[in-house]
C-alpha positions in Angstrom: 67.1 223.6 -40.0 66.5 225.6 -36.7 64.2 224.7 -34.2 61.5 227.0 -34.4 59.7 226.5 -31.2 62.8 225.7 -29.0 62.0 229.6 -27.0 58.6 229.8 -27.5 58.4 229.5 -23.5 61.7 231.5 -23.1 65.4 231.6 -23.4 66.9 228.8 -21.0 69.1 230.4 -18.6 67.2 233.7 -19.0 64.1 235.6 -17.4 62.1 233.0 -15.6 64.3 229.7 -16.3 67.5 232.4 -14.8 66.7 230.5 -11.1 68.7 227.6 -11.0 69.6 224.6 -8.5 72.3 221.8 -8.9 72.1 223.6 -12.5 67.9 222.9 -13.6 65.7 225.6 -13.6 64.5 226.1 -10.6 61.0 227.3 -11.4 60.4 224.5 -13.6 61.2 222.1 -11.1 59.0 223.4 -8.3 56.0 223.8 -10.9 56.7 219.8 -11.8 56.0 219.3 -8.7 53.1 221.2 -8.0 51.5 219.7 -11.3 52.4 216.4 -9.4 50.8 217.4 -6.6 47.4 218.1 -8.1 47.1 215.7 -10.6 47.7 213.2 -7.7 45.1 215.1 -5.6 42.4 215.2 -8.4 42.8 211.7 -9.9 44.0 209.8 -6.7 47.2 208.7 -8.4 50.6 208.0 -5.6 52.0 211.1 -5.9 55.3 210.1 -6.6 54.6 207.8 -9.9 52.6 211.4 -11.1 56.0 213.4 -10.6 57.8 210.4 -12.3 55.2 210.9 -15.2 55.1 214.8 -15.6 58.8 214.9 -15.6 59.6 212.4 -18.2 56.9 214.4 -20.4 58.2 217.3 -19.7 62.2 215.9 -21.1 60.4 214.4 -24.1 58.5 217.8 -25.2 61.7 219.4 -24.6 63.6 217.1 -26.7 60.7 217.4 -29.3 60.9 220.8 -29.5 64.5 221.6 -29.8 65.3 222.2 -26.3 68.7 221.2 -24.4 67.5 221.1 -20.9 70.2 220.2 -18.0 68.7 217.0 -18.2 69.0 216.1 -21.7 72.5 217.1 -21.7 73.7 215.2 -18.9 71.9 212.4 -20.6 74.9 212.9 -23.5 72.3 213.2 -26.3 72.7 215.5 -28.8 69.4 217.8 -29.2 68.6 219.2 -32.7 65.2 219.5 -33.7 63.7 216.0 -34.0 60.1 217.2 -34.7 
């Protein structure tokens, strides 16, 4: 069985996830941390446990949905649809 929603947000390594540094997607990573930044700023949570907490969401709704980010794969897990 496929994963059905695994580009819903785009192809990985294409368009918008195309920018890459030490291999993740650049734009992802710099709007982590600008989701960090506020949610720290609005809630008055330490900024850093925030990043901590939007990038572990961010792997597990990519391994939910079918997506092998860099992360994943250095991980060594083997992402097929789960969900």
């Amino acid at each position: 069985m496929g994963c059905p929603y695994a580009n819903a947000l785009g192809e990985p390594g294409k368009g918008i996830h195309a920018a890459r540094i030490f291999g993740f997607a650049w734009n992802d990573t710099w709007m982590t941390v600008v989701a960090a930044l506020l949610t720290s700023f609005l809630f008055n949570i330490v900024w850093w446990k925030s990043l901590i907490a939007w990038f572990v969401t961010g792997e597990v709704l990519h391994y939910l949905f079918g997506v092998n980010s860099t992360f994943i794969k250095l991980l060594g897990l083997d992402n097929q649809c789960v969900a």
